[in-house]
Backbone as numpy.savetxt, mean C-alpha at the origin, in Angstrom:
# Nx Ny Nz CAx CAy CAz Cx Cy Cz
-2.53 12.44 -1.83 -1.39 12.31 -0.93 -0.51 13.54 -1.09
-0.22 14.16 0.23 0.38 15.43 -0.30 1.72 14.99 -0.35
2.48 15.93 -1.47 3.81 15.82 -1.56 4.96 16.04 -0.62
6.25 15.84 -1.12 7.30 16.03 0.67 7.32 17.76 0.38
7.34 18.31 -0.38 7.35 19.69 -0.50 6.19 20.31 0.43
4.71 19.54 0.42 3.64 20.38 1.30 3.50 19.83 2.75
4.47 18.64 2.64 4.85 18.15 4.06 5.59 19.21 5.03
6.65 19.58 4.22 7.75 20.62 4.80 7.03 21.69 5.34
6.52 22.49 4.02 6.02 23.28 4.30 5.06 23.68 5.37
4.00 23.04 5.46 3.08 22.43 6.65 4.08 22.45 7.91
4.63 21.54 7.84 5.47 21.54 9.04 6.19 22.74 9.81
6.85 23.32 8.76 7.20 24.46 9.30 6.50 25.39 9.38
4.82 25.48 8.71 4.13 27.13 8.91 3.72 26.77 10.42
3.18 25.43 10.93 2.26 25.77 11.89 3.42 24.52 13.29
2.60 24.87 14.38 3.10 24.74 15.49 2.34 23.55 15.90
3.10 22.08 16.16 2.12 21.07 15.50 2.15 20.37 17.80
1.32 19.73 17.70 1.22 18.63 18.97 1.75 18.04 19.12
2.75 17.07 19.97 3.35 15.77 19.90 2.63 14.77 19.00
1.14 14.50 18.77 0.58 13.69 18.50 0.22 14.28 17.03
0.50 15.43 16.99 0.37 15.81 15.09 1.64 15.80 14.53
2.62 16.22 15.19 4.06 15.79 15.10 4.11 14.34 14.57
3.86 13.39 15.72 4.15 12.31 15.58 3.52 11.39 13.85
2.19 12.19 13.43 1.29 11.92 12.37 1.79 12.44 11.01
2.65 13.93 11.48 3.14 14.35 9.86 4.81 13.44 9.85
5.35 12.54 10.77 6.48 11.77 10.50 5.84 10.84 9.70
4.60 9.92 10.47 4.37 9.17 9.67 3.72 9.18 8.16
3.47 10.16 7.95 2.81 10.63 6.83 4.44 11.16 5.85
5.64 11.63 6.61 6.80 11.98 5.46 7.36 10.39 5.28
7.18 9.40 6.05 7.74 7.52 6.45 6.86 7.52 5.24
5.37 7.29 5.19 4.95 6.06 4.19 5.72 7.17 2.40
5.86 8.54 2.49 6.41 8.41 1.02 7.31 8.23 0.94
8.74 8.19 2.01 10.18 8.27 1.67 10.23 6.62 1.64
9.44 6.00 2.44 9.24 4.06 2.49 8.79 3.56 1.09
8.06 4.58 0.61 7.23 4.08 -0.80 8.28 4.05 -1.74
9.46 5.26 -1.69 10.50 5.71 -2.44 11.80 4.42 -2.55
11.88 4.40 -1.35 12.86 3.90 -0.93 12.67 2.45 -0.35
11.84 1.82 0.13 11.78 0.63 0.51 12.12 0.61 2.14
12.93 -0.27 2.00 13.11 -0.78 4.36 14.56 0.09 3.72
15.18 0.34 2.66 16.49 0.80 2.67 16.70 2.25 2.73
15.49 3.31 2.86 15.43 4.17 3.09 15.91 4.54 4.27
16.26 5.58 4.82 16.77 6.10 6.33 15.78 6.98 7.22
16.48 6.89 8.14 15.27 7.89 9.11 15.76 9.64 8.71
17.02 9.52 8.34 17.87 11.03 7.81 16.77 11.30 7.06
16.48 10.69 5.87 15.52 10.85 4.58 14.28 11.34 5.67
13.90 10.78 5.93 12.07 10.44 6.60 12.58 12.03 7.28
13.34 12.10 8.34 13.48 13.63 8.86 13.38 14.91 8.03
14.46 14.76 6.86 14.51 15.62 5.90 12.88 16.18 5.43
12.27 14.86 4.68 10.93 14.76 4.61 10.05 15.50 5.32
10.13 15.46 6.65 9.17 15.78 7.66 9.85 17.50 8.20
10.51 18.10 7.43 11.00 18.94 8.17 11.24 19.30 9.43
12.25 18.12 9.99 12.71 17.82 11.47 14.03 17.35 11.73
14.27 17.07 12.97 15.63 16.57 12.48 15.32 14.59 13.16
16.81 14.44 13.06 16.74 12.81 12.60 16.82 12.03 13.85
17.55 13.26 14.97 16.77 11.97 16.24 16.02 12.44 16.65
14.81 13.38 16.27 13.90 13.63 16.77 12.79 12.13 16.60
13.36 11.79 15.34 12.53 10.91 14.44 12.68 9.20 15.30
13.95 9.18 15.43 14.64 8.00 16.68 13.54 8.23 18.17
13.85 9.10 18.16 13.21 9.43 19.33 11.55 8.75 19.67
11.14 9.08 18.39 9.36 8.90 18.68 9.37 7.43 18.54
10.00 6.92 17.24 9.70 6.02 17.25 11.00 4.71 17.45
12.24 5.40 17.97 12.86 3.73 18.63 13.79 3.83 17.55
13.38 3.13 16.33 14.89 2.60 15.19 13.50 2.93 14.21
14.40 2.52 13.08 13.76 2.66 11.57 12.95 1.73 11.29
13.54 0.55 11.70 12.61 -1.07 11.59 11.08 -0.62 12.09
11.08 -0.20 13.14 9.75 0.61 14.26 9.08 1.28 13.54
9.68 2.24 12.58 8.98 3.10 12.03 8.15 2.47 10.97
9.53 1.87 10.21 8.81 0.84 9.11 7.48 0.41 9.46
7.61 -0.48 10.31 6.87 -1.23 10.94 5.30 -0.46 11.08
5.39 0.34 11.87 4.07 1.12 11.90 3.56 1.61 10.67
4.55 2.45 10.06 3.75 3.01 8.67 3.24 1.38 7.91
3.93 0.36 7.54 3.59 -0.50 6.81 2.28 -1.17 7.20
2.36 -1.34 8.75 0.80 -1.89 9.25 -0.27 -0.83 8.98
0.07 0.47 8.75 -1.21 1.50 8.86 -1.29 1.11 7.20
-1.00 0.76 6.24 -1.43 0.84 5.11 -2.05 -0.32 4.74
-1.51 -1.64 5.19 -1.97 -2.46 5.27 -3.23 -2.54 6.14
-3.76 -1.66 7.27 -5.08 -1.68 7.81 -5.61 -0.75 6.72
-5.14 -0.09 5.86 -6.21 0.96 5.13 -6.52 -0.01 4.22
-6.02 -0.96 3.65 -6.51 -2.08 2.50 -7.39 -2.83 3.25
-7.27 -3.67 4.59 -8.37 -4.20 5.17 -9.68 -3.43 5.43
-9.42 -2.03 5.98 -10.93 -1.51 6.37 -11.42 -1.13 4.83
-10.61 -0.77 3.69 -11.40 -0.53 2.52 -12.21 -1.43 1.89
-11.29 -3.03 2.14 -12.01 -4.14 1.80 -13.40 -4.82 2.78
-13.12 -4.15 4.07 -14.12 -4.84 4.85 -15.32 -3.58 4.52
-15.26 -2.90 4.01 -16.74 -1.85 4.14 -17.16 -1.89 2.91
-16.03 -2.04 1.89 -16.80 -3.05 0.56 -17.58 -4.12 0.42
-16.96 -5.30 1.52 -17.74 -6.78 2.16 -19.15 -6.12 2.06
-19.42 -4.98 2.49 -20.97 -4.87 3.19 -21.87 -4.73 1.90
-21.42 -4.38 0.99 -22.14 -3.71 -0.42 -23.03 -4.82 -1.35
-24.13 -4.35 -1.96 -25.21 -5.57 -2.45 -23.90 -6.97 -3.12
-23.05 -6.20 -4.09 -22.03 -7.30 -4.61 -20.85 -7.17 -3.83
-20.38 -7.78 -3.27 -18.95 -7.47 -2.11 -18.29 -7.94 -3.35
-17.97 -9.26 -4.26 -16.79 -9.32 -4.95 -16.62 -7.75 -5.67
-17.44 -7.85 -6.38 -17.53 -6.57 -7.61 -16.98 -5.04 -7.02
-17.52 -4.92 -5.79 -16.95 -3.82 -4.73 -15.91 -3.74 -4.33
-15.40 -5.61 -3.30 -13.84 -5.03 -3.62 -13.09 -5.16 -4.41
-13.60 -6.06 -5.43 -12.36 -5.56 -6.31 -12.54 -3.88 -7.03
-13.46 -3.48 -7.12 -13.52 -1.82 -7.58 -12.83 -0.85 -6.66
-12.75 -1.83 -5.23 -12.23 -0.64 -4.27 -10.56 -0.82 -3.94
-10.44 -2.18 -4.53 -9.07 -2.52 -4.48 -8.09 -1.46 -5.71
-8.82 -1.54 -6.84 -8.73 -0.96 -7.94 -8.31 0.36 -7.47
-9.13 1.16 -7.07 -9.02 2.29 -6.20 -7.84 2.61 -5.61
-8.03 1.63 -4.89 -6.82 1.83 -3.56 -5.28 1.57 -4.15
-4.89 1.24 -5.45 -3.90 0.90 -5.52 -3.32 2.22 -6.91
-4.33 3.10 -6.76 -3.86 4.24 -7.83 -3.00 5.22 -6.67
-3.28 4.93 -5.36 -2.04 5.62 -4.62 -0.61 5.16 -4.78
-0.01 5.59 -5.24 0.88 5.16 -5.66 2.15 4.89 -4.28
2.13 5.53 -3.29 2.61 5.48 -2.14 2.10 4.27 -1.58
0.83 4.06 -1.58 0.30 3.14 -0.64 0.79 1.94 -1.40
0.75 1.71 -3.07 1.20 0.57 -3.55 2.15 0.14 -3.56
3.13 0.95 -3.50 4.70 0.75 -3.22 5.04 0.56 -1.48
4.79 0.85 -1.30 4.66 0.41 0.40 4.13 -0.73 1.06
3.18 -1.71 -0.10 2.56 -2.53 -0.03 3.61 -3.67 -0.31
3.81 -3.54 -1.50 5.61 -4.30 -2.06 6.43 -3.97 -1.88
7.19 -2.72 -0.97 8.20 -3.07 -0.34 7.92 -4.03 0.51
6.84 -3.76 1.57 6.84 -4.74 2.56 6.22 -6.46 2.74
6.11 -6.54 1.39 6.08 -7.41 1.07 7.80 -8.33 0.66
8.13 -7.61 0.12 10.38 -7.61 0.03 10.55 -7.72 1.63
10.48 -6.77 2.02 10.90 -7.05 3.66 10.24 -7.89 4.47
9.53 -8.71 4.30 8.84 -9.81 4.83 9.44 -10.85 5.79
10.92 -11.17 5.14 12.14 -11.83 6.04 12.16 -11.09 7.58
11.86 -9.89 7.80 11.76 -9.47 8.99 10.22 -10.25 9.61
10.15 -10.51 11.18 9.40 -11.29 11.45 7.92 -10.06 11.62
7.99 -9.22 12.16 7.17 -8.26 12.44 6.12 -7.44 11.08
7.10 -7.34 10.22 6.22 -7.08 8.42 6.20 -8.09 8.20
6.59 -9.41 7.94 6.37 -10.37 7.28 4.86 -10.65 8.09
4.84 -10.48 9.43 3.47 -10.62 10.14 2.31 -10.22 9.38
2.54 -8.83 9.62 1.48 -7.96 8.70 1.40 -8.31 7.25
2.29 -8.32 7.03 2.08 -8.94 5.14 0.86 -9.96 5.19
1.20 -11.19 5.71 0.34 -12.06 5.83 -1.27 -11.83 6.58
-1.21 -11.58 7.30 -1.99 -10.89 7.82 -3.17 -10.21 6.63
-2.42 -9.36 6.07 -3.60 -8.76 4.90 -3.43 -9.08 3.73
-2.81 -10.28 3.72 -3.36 -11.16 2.38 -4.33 -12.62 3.42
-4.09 -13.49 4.19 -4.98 -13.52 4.63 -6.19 -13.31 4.74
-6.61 -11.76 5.52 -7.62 -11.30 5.75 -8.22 -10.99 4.45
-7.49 -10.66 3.26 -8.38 -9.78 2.01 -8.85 -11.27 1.78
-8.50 -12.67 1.67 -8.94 -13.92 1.27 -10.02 -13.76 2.21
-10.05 -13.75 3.34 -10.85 -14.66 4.37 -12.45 -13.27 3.92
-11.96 -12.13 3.83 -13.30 -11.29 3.74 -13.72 -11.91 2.44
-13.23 -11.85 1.45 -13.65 -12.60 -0.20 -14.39 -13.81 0.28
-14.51 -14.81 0.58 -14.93 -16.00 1.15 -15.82 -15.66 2.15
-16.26 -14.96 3.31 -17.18 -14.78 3.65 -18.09 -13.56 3.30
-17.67 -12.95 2.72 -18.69 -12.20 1.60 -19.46 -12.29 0.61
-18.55 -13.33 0.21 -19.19 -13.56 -1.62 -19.95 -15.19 -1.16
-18.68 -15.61 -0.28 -19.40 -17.12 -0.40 -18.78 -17.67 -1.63
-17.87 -17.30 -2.01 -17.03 -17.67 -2.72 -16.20 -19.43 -2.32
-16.33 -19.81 -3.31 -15.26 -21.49 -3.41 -14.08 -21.18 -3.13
-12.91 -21.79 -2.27 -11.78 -21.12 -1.86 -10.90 -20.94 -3.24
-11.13 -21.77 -4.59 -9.85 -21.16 -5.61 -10.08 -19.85 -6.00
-11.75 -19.52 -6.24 -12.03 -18.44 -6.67 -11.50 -17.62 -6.00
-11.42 -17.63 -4.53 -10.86 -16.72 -3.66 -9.47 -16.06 -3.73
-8.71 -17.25 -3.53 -7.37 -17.30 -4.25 -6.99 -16.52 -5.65
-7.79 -16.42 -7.03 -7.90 -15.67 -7.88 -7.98 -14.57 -7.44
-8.92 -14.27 -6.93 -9.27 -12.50 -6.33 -7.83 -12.21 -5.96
-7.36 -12.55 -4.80 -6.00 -12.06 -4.18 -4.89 -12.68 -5.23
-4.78 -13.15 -5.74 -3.84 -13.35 -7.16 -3.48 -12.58 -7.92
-4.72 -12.36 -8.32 -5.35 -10.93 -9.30 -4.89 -10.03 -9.11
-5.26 -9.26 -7.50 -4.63 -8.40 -7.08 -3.33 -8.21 -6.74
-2.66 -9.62 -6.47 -1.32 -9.34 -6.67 -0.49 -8.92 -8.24
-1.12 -10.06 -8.81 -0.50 -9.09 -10.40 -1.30 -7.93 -10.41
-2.24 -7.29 -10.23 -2.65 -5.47 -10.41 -1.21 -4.89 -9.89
-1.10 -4.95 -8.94 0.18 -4.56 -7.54 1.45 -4.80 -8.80
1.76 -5.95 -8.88 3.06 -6.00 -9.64 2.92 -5.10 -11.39
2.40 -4.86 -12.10 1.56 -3.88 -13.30 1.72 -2.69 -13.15
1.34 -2.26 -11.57 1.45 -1.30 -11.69 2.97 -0.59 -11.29
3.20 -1.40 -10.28 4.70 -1.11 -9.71 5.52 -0.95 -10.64
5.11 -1.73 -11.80 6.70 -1.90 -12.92 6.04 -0.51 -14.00
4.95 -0.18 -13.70 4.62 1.05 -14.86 4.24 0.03 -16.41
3.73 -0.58 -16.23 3.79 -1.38 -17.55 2.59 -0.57 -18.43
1.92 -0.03 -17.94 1.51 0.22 -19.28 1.66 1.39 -20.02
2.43 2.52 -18.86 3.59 3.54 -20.15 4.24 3.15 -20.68
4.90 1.65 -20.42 5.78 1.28 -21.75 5.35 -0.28 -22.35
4.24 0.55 -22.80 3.45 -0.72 -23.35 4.29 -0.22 -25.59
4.36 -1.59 -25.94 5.57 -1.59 -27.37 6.72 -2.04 -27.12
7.28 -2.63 -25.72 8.71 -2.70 -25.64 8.99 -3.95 -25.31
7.80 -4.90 -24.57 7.86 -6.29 -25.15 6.71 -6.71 -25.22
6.49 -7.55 -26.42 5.59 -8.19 -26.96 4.42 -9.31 -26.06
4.88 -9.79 -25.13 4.82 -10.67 -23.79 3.87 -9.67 -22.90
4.20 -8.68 -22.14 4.02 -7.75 -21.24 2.95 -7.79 -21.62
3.15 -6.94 -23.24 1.49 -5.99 -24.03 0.78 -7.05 -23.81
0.73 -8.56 -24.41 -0.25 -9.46 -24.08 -0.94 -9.32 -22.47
0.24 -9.81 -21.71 -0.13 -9.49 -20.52 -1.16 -8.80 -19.94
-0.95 -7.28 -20.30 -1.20 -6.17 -20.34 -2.93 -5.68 -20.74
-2.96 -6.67 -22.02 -4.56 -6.53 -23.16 -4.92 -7.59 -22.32
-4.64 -8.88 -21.43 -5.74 -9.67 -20.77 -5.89 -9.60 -19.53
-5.35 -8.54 -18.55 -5.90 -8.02 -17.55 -6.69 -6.84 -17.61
-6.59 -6.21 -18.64 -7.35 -4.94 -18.56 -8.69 -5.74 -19.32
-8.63 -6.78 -20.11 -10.26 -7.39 -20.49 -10.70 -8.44 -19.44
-9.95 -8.71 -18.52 -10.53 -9.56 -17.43 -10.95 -8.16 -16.62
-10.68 -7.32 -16.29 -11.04 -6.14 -15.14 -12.41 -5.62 -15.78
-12.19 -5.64 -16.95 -13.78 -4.84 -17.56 -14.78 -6.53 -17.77
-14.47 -7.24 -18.24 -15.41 -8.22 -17.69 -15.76 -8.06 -16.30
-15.23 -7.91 -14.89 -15.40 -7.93 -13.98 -16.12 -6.82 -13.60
-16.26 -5.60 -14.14 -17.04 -4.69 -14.00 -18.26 -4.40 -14.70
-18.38 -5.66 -15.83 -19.97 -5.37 -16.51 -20.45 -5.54 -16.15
């Protein structure tokens, strides 16, 4: 994921399309959203994108809008990662390896739980559901999975999501609870990968 520094930069060396324009906003949205949550601004996201701030109004309406789009595009990058995993000799074992994957972006994970926080809005709260939903419903017709097992999978992955968000295991020594925590998800994940 490139940084807001090679965003800028980018932005300003080359002479971009409305429609590449419109792609490096959303690309400065999902990190200043990852940063900042729904409480971030479109000022920020402009700054970001080396542009100015009603240019940013402009494309896309209000901030909610913007939200809105960047949060569904990340949330479709977790569905199509999980649905092309579905296809693989083991689909559980795949997605969860590809879930694994997908959540070392650290943008994309934080963008995942903000909008999961902003959910009270009717439009992300849509999408939220939506791809927890769908990551269940592919688990279950992939694996053929029993619906609790299913439920585990997306469980699972919700505590991965919350683990990682809080950084727990750079400050693994600081409570005793966590570290447990901490030593029986990382031996449930390598069980899951033998």
């Amino acid at each position: 994921m490139p940084s807001e520094v090679a965003v800028k930069e980018s932005a300003r060396a080359v002479r971009m399309s409305g429609d590449e324009r419109r792609e490096q906003i959303l690309l400065a949205a999902r990190h200043v959203f990852a940063e900042g949550g729904f409480a971030a601004t479109t000022d920020e996201v402009a700054r970001a994108a080396a542009i100015s701030q009603p240019y940013v109004v402009r494309l896309f309406g209000s901030k909610r809008d913007l939200f809105v789009e960047v949060y569904r595009q990340a949330a479709g990058e977790v569905i199509e990662v999980l649905t092309a995993a579905a296809q693989e000799a083991d689909p559980g074992e795949a997605m969860g390896r590809a879930y694994l994957e997908l959540i070392e972006d650290r943008d994309l994970l934080r963008l995942l739980m903000h909008g999961f926080i902003a959910s009270a809005d009717e439009e992300v709260g849509r999408v939220a559901r939506h791809c927890l939903g769908e990551a269940y419903r592919l688990f279950v017709a992939s694996t053929g999975a029993e619906p609790d097992e299913a439920r585990q999978f997306v469980a699972f992955g919700m505590l991965l999501n919350v683990l990682v968000a809080v950084d727990a295991d750079a400050h693994r020594g600081e409570d005793a609870g966590m570290d447990a925590l901490i030593d029986c998800v990382v031996l449930a994940t390598r069980r899951a990968q033998a």
